[in-house]
N, C-alpha and C positions, 0 to 999 in steps of 0.2 A: 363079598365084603369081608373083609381083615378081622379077624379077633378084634384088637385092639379100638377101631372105628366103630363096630355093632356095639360093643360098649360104651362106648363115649356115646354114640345115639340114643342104645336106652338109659342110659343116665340123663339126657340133656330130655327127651320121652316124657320121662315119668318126672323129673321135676318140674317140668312144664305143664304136666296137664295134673299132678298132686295139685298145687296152687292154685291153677286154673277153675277144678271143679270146687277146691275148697272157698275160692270168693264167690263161685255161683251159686253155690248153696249157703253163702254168708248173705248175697244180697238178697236170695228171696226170703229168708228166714228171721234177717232182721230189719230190714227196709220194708219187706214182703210187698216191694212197689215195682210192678211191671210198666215198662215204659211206655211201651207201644200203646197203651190206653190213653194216651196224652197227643189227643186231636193234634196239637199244631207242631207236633214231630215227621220227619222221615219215619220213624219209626212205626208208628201207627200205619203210614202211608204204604211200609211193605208189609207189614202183619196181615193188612186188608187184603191186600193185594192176593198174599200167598193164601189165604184161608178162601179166596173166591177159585183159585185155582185149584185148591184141595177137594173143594165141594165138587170140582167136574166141569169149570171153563176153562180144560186148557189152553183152548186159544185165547182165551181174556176179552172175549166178545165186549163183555160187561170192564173195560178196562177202568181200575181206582187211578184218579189225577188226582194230586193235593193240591188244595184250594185253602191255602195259611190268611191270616189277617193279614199279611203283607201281600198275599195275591189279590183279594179284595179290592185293597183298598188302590193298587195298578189299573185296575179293568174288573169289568161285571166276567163270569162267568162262563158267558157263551162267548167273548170275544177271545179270553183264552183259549178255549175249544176253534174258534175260526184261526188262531195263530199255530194252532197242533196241527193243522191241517187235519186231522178228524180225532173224533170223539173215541178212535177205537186206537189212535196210534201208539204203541207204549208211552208208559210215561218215564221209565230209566231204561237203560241198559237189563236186559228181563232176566238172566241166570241168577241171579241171587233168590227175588222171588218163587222162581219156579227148584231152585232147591230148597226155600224153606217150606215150601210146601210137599216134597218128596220127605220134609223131616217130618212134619204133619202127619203125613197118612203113617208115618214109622213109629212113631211116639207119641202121637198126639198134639192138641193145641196148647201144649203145657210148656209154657217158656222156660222155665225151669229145667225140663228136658233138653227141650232144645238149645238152651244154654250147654247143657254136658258136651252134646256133639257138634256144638262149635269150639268146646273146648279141646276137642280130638283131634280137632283139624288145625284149630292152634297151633296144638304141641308139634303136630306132624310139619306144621309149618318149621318150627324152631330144627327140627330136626335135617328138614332139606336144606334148609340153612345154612347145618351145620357142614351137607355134602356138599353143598355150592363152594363154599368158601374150605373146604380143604380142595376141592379142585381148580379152586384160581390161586388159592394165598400159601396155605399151609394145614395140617390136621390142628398143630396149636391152634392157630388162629380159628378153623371151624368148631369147634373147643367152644373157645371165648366166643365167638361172636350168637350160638346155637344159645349159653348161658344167658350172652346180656339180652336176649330177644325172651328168653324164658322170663328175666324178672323183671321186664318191663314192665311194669303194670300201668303204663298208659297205649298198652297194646292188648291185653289180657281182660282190660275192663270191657273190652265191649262183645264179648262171650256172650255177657248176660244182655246184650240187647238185638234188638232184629236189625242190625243195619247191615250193609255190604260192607263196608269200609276195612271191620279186622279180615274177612273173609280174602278181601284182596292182596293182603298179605302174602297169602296164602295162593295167591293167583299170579303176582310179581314173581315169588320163585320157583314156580313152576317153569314161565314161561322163560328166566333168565338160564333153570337147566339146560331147557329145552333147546334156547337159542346158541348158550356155548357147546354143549354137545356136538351141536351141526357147524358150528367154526370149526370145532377142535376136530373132529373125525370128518366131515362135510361126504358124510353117505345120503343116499337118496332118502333112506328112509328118513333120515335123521331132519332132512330140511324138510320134509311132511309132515314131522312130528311138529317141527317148530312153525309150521304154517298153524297147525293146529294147536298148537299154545296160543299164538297172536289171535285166532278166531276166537279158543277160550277165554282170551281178556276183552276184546270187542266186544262179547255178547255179555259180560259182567262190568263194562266201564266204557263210555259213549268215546273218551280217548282213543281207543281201541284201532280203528279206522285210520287215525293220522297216524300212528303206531306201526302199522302195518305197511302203508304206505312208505315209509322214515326206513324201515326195516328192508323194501322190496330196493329203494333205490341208494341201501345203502352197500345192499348185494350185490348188485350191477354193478356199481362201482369198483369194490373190491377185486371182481373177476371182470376187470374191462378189458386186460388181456386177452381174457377168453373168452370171446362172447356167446360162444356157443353153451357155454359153462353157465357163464351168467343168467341168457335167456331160462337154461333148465333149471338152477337155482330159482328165479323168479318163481317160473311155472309150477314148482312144487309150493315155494310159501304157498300161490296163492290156492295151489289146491286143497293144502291142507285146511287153508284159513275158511275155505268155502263149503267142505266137508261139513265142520262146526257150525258155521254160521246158517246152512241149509234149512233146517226146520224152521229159524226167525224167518227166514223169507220166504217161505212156501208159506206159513202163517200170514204175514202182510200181503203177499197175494189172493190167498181167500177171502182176506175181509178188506180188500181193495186199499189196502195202506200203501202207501213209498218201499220199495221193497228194503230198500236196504236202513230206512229210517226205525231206530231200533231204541230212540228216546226222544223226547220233547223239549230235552236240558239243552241252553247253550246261549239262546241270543241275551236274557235278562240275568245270568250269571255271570257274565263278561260287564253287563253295563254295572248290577253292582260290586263287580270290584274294582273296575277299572276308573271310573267316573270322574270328574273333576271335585274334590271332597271329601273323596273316601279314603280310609285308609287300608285297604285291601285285605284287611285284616277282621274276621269273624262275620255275621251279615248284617250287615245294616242297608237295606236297599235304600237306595234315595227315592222315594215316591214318586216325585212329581217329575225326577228328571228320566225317571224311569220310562212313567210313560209314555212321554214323549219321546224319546228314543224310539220303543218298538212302535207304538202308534206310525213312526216315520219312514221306519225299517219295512214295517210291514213282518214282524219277528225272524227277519233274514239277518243269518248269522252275519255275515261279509256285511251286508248295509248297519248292522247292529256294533260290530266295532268299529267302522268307518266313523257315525255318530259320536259314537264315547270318544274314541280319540278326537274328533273334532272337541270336544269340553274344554280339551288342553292345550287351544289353539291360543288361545293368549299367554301362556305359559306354558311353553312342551319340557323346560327341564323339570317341571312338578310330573312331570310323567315318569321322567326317570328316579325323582327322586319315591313319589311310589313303589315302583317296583325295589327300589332298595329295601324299602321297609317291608315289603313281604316277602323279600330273600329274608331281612333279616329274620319275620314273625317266624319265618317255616324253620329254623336251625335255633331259634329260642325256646324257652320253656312253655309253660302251660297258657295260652290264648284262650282269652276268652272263648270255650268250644263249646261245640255245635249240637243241640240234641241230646244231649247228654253232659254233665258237669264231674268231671272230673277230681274237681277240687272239692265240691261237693259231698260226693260218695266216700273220698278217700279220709274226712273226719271221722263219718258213720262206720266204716270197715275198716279191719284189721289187717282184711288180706290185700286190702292195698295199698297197708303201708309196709307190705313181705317186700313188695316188686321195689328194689332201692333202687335199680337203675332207672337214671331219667332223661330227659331228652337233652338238657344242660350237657352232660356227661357226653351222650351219643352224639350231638349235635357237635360239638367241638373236638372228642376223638375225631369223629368221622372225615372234618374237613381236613386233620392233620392227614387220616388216613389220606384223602383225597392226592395232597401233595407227595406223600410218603410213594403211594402208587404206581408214580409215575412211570420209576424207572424198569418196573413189569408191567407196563401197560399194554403191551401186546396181549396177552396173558387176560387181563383183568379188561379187555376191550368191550364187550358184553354187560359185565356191572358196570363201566364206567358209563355208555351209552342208553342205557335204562336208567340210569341215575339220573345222570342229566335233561333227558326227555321225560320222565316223571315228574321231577321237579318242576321243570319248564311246565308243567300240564297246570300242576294245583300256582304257580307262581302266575300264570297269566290270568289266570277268573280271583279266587279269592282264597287266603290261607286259615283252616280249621285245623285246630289240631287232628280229626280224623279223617285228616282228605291227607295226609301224609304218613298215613300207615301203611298206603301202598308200595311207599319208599323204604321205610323202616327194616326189612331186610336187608337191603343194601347199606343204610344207613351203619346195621349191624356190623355188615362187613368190612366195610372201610373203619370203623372206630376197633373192631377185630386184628384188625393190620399194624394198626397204632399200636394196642398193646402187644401183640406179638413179636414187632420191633423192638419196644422198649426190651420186654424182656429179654431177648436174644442178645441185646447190647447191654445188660444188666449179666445177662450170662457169660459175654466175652469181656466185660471190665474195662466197657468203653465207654468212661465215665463223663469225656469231654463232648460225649455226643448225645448223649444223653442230659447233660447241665444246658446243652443247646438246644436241645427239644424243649425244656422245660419252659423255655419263655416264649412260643409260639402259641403253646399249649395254654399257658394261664392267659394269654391276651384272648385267645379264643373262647376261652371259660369264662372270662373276664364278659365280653363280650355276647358269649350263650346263653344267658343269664334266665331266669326262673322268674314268674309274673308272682308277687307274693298272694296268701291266700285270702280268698273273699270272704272266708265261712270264718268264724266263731264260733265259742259256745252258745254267745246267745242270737245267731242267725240259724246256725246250723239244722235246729228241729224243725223250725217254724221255714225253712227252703223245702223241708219233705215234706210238711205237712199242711202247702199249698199245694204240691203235685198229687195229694192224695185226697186232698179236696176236688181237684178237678177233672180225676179220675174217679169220684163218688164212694170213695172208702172213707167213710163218716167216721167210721170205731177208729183204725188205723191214725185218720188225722185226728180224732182226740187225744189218743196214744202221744204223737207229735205236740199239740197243744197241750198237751200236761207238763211235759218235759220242757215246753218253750219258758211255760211260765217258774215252773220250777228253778230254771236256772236264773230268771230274771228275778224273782225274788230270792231267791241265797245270795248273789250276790248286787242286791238292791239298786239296779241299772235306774232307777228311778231319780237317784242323786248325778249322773250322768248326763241321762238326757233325761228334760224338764215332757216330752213329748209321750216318752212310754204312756202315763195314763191314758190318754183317748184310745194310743193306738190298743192297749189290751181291752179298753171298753169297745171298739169297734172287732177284734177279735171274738170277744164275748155276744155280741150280738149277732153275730155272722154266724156262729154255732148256732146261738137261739132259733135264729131264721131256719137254718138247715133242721135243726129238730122238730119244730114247729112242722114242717114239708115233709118229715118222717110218716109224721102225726095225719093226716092228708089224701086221701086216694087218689095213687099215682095219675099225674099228667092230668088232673082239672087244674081250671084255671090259679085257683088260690096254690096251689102246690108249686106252679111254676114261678107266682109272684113272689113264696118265700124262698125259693132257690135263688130266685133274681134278686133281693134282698140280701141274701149270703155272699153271694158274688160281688156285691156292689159296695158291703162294707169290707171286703180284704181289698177290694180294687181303692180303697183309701190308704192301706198302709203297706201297698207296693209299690213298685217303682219301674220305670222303662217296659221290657215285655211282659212282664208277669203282672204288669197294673193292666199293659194293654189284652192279656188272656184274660185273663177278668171279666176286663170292662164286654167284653165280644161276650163271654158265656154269660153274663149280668142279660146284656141284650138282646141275646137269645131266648131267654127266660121268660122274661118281661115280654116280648114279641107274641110267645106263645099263651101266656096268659090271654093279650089284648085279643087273639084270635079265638080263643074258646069264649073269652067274656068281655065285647069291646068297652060295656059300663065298670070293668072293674075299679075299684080305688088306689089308687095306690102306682100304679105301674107305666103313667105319663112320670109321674114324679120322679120315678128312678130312671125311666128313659132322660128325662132333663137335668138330675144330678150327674149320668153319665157325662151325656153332651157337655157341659159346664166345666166337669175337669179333662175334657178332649179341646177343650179350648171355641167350642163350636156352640159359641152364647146365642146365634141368631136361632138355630135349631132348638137351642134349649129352653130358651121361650116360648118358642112355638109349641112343646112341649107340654109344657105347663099350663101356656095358656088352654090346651086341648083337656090340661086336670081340669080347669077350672069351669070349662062349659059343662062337663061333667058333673062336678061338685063343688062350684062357687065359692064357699067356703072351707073349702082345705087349707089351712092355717098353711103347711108346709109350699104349697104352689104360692101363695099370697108372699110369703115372706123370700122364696127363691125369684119370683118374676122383680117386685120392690126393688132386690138385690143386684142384681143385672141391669133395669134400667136408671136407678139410681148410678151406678159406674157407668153408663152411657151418658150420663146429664141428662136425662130424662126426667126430669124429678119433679114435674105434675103428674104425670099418669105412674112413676114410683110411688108419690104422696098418697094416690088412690087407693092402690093396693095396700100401704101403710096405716092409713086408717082403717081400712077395711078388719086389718089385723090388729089394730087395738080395740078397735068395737068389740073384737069379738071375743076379749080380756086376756086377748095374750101380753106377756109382760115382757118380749122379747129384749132385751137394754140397746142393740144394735137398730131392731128397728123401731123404738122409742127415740134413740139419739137422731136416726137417720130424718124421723118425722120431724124432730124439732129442728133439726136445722134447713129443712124447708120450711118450715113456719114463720120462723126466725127470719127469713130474708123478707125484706120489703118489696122487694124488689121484680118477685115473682109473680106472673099473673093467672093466680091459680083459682080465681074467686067464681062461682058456683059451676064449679068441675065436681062432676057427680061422681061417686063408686057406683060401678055397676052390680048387681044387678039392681039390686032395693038400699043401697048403702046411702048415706047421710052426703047432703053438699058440703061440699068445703066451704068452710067462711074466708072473709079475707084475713088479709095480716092481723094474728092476736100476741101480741108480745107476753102476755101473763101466762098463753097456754104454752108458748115455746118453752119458758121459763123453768114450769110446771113439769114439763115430758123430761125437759133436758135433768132435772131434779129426778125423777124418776131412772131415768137411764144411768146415771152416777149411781142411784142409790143401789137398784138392783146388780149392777157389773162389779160394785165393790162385795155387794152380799155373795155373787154366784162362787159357788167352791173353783171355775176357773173363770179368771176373770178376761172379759172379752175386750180387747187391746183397742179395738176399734171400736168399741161405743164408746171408751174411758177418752180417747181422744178426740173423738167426734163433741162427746159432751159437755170436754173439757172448754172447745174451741167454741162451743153455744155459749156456755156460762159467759167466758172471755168477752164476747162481743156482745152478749146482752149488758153483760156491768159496762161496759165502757161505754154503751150509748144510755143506760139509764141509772148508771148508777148504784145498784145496791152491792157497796162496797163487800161483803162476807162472800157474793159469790165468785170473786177475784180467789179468796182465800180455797174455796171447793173446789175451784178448776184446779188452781197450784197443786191442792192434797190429788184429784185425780190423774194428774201429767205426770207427781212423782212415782204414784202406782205403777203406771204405766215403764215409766223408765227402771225400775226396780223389778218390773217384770221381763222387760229387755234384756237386762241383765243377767238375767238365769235367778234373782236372788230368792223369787219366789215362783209359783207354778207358773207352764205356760199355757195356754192353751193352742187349739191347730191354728189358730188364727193368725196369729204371731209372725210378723218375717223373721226372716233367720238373719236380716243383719237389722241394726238400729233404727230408728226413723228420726233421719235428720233435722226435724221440724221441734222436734220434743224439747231438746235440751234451748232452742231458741225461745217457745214458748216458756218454757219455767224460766227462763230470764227475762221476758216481758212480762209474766205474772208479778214475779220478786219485786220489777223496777216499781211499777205500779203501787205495790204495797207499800214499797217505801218511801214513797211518796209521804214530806213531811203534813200534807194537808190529810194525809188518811187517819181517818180514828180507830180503823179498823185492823186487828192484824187475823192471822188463820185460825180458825174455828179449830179445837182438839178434836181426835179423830182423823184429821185428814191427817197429819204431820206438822202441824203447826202448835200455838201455844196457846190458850184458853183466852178469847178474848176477854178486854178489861169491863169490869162493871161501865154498865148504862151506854153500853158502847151499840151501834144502829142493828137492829133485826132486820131479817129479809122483809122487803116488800114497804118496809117505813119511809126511804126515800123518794 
């Protein structure tokens, strides 16, 4: 190697892994949050993996599968096991696991270490990088491109986690040396070394195999002249590829697996990106249409895309237009990504906002490079051909931001080419080609475009300091909850949204809950009810998967309560609050009603079951549970209102429908008691510090139709003062509570104009009672109940 070249390497070396180690010892030190502790990660999924191999299976007898709430909810457990065709099959591509486990027995189970020497292999990445591309482009250009791969910091961030994806990096150009070496010089050794690059990506990405293949016939081709030539090109890939691959399959021989079946990945990654619905972009499996697909397939890959493309049989250009959108996600900015959050981390740390280069940037160099290319395409034949079958690899299932870092070398090198033309025509004062670069370049940048950021200051603590709740770091997440709230009172989010109060009172009782289980000897039943309790109030003030991690660790909790202690109290009810916000009200009765054979009077089951069959029209055996729960002096205003306006109806035939178990008969129609509840339920909704929108109108709408069939003009006036509450709490003017829709209720503003018209009515002697919003009736003017 040249003076000048070992230079530029350790330069490109050490600024690459200075950075590197400095944000791994930035994330554990101020995050101090390891990822892989987070069950429904990849990441946990290899941690497990390699620490079982560390321990001394290295054949993975005991093979880890991840089993996410999205697998779940596909299929039971053993059916995924009958579609792996065995229990013992890999579950990825194995090289990754079985080197983090060689980091294991080297350094220990310490991520933090093991973050260092992925950041080794980083750098050394950035550095072959930089010899790649001085042997396709220029030294400038491996220069630049060795730099922008060093300050990438949505390359660099994933040091600090256990995934294969930056590793592969690191395995793209290995094997793009490997493969242009053997074009460029085509010695024997050389095409055995590059068999053996393709077996080393095989055994590190399930791709691997189509790769190798793509690669064998693309050889043959090339030397079709010679076929002699060709057959022996062949024959060496495939020996080299076989060399490597060797031990995977002596391995699935022993323990009677498929020999060359080397991951479990493939038929339910194509269905959710490809789908009819999807947008191919970050995971959202479609559930239902999931499972019917492999259920049909039988988890055959071929029978599994044959189905999905059938989706888009009534519209096949929504197929094309799909794949557009994940050309476009994969060469755009930050996507919603996978397993780790990028946008996330990079608030909390410093050192990744060192790394300026970003994919915006790279993404749109890269395709000018693309074009720029061309005219040495002989030359650059090898990156151009990995480029494009890479691509093609993550563009056919689904695009992550870190399923395209195994491109990201290349990426480098083609946006490397870009700036080292500019410069070169910057340097000969070729200004007119250069002003014409300039507008492909902005349409493409234009076009590249950056996803804005999700995080705040006031999301940003309280996004750590759920994952650090559900990795069971209590101190760490109160760390996080101080600072949550800290920022929400400085700058008083409460004038903003009317909502913060519940949510930091359900935050507050979530900690309660968790300390209380502190408090508790580990894994008896009470200890798992107040963990289940913790879970179930954050899983209120989250949203999409982190409401759905929740709810699954709430449930889990709860489960294992009921199993050490089936009488306990408490833990039907949080199983049927779950249910209830899953949308799954038949379960969540069932639920409840199982609290209440238990403890009959549980106010909380009494007033959730009421709740549910009342929104069903159920509203005699609602009424039962309803009275049940006033009997028993709860003063609920929602289910006060809700009982009066079954009362209220004439109409219903609810007359000696008993509460069970010892509870009182119903009588039939009492107009003075409707009257009475519907009074009470105004009175308390108006007293409560947040007023409940749904009893104020429920009550509102009892007053209304009692005065108009009997008359007692003043309670026209009480409904009016409660409809305006109401509307004035619509409005943001005063608090809200959760109760609340988030848009209007189109009924409101109708009724306070059939209140008004009523009142003004020249035959009324009555006008609003002060207190609600009206004006002090006039002397000797009619009292309630006088008419």
């Amino acid at each position: 190697m040249r003076k000048p070249t070992f230079i530029a390497c350790a330069v490109v070396f050490v600024v690459a892994l200075v950075l590197r180690v400095l944000y791994v010892h930035e994330h554990y030190s101020v995050l101090q949050l390891d990822i892989s502790q987070l069950k429904q990660t990849d990441n946990h999924t290899f941690a497990e993996w390699a620490k079982d191999i560390a321990a001394g299976d290295i054949l993975c007898r005991n093979q880890v599968h991840a089993f996410h709430i999205w697998t779940e909810k596909v299929a039971p457990e053993d059916l995924w096991t009958e579609w792996y065709g065995s229990e013992k099959a890999f579950h990825q591509s194995p090289f990754y696991p079985y080197f983090i486990a060689a980091v294991y027995k080297l350094v220990g189970c310490d991520h933090e270490r093991v973050g260092y020497v992925q950041a080794l292999f980083g750098a050394l990445t950035c550095v072959l990088t930089l010899i790649l591309v001085k042997r396709t482009v220029s030294f400038r250009a491996g220069v630049i491109a060795g730099l922008l791969l060093a300050l990438y910091a949505g390359y660099y961030i994933y040091d600090a986690m256990v995934l294969r994806d930056g590793f592969m990096a690191f395995v793209t150009v290995v094997l793009a040396l490997a493969l242009e070496r053997a074009v460029t010089r085509g010695r024997a050794r050389d095409w055995l070394l590059a068999g053996a690059a393709l077996g080393f990506f095989h055994v590190a990405k399930e791709t691997g195999l189509a790769l190798l293949v793509l690669t064998v016939l693309l050889a043959l081709w090339r030397l079709r002249a010679r076929p002699a030539a060709a057959l022996r090109v062949a024959a060496l890939l495939l020996v080299g590829w076989f060399v490597v691959l060797s031990p995977a399959v002596l391995r699935n021989a022993l323990l009677e697996v498929p020999l060359l079946q080397l991951s479990t990945r493939g038929p339910e990654v194509f269905v959710g990106g490809n789908a009819m619905g999807q947008d191919g972009v970050s995971w959202n499996p479609p559930i239902d249409v999931m499972r019917e697909i492999l259920r049909k397939s039988e988890f055959s890959l071929l029978k599994s895309v044959y189905y999905t493309l059938g989706t888009h049989a009534a519209a096949p250009l929504g197929f094309i237009g799909l794949l557009w959108d994940k050309i476009a996600a994969f060469f755009n900015g930050y996507e919603p990504p996978n397993n780790i959050n990028f946008d996330l981390h990079r608030t909390h740390l410093a050192t990744l906002r060192w790394g300026f280069v970003s994919m915006r940037f790279l993404g749109a160099a890269a395709i000018l490079g693309l074009l720029l290319g061309l005219q040495r395409r002989r030359k650059l034949a090898v990156p151009y051909l990995l480029f494009l079958v890479l691509t093609a690899s993550v563009v056919a299932l689904y695009v992550v931001d870190r399923f395209r870092l195994q491109v990201v070398p290349l990426l480098a090198l083609f946006a490397a080419l870009s700036v080292d033309w500019a410069l070169a025509a910057l340097g000969r004062k070729r200004w007119l080609q250069l002003a014409v670069a300039v507008v492909p370049f902005w349409i493409l940048w234009s076009w590249c475009e950056d996803t804005q950021s999700f995080y705040s200051d006031s999301t940003k603590n309280f996004a750590v300091m759920l994952k650090h709740v559900k990795i069971g770091n209590l101190e760490q997440a109160k760390r996080y909850r101080d600072l949550h709230l800290e920022i929400i009172h400085k700058y008083d989010y409460h004038k903003y949204d009317p909502s913060v109060g519940w949510k930091l009172k359900d935050i507050e009782d979530s900690f309660a809950a968790f300390e209380a289980a502190e408090k508790l000897p580990r894994d008896g039943a009470e200890w798992h009810l107040q963990r289940g309790r913790g879970f179930m109030y954050l899983n209120r003030v989250t949203k999409r998967q982190e409401s759905e991690e929740m709810s699954d660790l709430a449930l889990e909790e709860y489960r294992a309560a009921l199993e050490i202690d089936p009488n306990i109290r408490g833990a039907q009810n949080g199983m049927g609050e779950l249910m209830e916000r899953m949308d799954k009200t038949y379960r969540a009765l069932s639920h409840y009603g199982e609290e209440l054979q238990l403890h009959p009077l549980e106010p909380f089951a009494l007033r959730a079951a009421a709740r549910i069959l009342y929104d069903q029209e159920k509203l005699v055996p609602a009424l039962c549970y309803l009275e049940r729960l006033i009997l028993l002096g709860e003063r609920d205003p929602l289910a006060l209102a809700r009982s009066a306006s079954i009362l209220i109806d004439p109409d219903l035939p609810y007359t000696d429908v008993t509460v069970p178990p010892d509870g009182p008969t119903i009588a039939s129609y009492n107009p003075k008691v409707a009257v009475e509840r519907a009074r009470k339920a105004a009175e308390l909704a108006l007293q409560s510090a947040e007023p409940d929108c749904a009893a104020l109108k429920l009550a509102a709408r009892v007053l209304y139709q009692k005065a108009v069939l009997h008359g007692p003009l003043d309670l026209i006036g009480e409904g009016l003062g409660l409809l305006e509450t109401v509307l004035r709490i619509e409005r943001g003017e005063i608090g809200a509570p959760r109760e609340i829709a988030l848009e209007p209720d189109p009924d409101i503003p109708k009724l306070i104009e059939a209140f008004r018209k009523y009142l003004e009515r020249p035959s009324n002697p009555v006008q609003r009672p002060a207190g609600r919003g009206g004006k002090e009736k006039p002397p000797g003017a009619q009292d309630p109940g006088d008419g």
